[in-house]
C-alpha positions as CSV (number, residue, x, y, z in Angstrom):
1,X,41.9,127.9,34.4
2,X,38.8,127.3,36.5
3,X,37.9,123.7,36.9
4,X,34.5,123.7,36.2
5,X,35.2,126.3,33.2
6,X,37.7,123.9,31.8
7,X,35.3,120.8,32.3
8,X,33.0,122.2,30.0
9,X,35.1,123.7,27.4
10,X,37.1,120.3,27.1
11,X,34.0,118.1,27.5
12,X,32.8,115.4,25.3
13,X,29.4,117.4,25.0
14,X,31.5,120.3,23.5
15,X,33.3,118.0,21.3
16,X,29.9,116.7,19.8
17,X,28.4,119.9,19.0
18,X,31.5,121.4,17.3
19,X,32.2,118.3,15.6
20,X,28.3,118.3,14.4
21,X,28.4,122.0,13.2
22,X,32.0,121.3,11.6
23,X,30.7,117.9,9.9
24,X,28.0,120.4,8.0
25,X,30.0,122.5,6.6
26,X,32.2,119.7,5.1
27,X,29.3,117.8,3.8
28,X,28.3,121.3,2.0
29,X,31.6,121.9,0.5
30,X,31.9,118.0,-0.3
31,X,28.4,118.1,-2.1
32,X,29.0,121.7,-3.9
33,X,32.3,120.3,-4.8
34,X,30.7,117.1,-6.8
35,X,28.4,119.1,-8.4
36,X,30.9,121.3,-9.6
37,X,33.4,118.3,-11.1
38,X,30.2,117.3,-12.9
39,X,29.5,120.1,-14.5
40,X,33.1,120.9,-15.2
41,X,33.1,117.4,-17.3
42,X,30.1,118.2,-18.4
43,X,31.0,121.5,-20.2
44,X,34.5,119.7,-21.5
45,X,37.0,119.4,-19.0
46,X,39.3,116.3,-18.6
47,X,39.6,114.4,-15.2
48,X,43.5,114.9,-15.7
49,X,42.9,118.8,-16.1
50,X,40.5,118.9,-13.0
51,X,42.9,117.2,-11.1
52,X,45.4,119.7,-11.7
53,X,43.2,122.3,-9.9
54,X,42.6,120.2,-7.0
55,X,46.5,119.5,-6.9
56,X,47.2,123.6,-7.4
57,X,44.2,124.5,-4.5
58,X,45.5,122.1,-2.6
59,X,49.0,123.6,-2.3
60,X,47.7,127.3,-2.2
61,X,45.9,126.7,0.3
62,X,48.3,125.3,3.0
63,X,49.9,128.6,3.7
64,X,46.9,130.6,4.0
65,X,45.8,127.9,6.8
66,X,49.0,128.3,8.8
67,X,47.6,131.7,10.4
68,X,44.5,129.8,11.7
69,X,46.5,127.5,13.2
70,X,48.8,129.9,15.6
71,X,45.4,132.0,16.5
72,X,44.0,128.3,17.1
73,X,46.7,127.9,19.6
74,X,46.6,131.6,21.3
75,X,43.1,130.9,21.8
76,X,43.5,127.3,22.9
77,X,44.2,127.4,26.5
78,X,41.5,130.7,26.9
79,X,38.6,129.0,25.3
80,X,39.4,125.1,25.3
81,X,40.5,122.5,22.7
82,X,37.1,122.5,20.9
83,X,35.7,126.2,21.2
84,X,38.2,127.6,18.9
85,X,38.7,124.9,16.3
86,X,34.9,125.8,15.7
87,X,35.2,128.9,15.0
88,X,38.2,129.4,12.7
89,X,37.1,126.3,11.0
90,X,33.8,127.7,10.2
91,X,32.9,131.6,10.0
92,X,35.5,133.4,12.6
93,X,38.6,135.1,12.6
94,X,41.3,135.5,15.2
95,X,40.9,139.3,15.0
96,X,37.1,139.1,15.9
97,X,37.0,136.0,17.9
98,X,39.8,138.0,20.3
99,X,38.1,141.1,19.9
100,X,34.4,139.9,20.9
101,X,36.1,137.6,23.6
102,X,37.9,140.4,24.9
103,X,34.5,142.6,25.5
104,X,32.7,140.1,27.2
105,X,35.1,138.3,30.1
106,X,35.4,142.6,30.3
107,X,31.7,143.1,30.9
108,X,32.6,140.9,33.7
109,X,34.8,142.8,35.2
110,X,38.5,140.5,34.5
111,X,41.2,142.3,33.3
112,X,41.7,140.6,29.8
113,X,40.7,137.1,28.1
114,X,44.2,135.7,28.6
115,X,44.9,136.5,32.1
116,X,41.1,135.2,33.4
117,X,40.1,132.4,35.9
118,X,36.5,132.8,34.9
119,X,33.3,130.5,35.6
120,X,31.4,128.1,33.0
121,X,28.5,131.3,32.8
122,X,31.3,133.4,31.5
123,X,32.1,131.0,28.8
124,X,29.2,130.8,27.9
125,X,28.6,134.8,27.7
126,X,31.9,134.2,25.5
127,X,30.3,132.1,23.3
128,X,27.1,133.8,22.5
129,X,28.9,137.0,21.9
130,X,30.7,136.1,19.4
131,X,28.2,133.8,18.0
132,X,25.5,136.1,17.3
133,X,27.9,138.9,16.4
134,X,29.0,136.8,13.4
135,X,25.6,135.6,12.7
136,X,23.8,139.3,12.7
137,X,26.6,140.1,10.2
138,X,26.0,137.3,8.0
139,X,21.9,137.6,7.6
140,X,22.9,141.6,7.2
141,X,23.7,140.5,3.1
142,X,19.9,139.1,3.1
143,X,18.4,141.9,4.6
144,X,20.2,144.9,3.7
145,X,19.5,144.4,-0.4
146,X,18.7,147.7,-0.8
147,X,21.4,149.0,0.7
148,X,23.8,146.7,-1.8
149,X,21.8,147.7,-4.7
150,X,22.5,151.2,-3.9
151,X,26.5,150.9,-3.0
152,X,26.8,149.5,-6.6
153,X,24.4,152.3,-8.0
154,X,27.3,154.8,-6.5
155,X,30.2,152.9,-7.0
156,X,29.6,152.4,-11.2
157,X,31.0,155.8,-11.9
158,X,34.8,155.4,-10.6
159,X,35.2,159.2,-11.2
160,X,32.4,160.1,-8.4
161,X,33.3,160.4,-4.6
162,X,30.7,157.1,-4.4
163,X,33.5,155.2,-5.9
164,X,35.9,155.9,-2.6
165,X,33.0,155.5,-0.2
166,X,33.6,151.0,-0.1
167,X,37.6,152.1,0.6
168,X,37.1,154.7,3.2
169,X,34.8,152.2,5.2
170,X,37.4,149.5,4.6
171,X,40.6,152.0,6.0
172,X,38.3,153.0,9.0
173,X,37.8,149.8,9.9
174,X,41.1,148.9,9.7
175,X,42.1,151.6,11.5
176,X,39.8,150.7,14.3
177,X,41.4,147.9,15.1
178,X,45.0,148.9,14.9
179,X,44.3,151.7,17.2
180,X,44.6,150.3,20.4
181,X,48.1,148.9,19.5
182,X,49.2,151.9,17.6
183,X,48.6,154.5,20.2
184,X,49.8,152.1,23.7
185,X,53.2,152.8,23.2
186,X,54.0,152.7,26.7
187,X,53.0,148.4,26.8
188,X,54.9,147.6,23.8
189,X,57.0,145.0,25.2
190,X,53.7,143.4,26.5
191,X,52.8,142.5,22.9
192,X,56.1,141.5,22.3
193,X,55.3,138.3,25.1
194,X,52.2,137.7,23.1
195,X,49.7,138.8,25.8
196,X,46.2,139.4,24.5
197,X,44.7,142.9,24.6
198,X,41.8,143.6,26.2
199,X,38.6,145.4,24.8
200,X,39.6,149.3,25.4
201,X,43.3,149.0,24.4
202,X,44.4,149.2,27.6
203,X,46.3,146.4,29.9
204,X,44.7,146.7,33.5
């Protein structure tokens, strides 16, 4: 890892400004979930009963989190310590962060995200992309209302072709992604070692 590159991915700087944006969100989720314990003894429910759901939540929730935590440390030594525990603590995914990651230390020219010495202006590049890919997709649900109220207009018969249309964008999608690893059969024991793909599909 470059020096420089891993000066300001580890730095205390960093740490602030993921901590801050991290800090948020758990202030949100602390205040929506004190509203919602009022309301829930408000409307009847016992502290013993509401404990229970925090108790079951609780345990659900562990093993949907162990995921995060192995794509927090495949990411780890590519993007730094704090990077990545922003991202998959907030809005990203493994799948996307990789993805987006993988297109732009590729725009530059390196091979793949895993295999790059790059500078602190490719980290950054890294972190815009797949900031403001996220963040287009999340202000498409307030401006694309029209569209939504038309997918449900379509989708309320179940005997209409409408009806298939959120399915068939869901199994292209899916399919877009596995593509690259379905059809490389030739660098198979190269995802067997873990190494990341690069945008493309293709291990240069």
């Amino acid at each position: 890892m470059n020096k420089q590159y891993s000066f300001v991915a580890n730095s205390s700087v960093m740490f602030f400004i993921c901590g801050l944006a991290i800090l948020v969100v758990l202030v949100q989720a602390a205040i929506f979930f004190r509203a919602a314990w009022k309301e829930a003894i408000r409307i009847g429910f016992t502290k013993a009963d509401l404990l229970k759901v925090v108790k079951s939540s609780t345990v659900f929730s562990i093993v949907p989190s162990l995921p995060i935590i192995i794509s927090y440390m495949i990411l780890l030594p590519a993007l730094g310590k704090y990077f990545p525990w922003l991202r998959l603590s907030v809005i990203g995914s493994a799948t996307y962060e990789t993805m987006a990651a993988n297109m732009a230390v590729t725009s530059y020219g390196f091979s793949s995200l895993g295999s790059a010495d790059f500078s602190p202006d490719v980290f950054g590049s890294i972190m815009w992309v797949v900031t403001l890919g996220v963040f287009l997709s999340s202000m498409s649900a307030l401006v694309l209302k029209k569209y939504d109220k038309k997918m449900q207009s379509i989708t309320t018969n179940k005997k209409s072709f409408g009806a298939l249309v959120p399915n068939i964008m869901f199994l292209g999608m899916m399919a877009t992604l596995a593509a690259p690893y379905l059809v490389d059969v030739k660098n198979v024991h190269r995802y067997e070692k873990n190494e990341i793909l690069p945008a493309g599909g293709e291990f240069l």
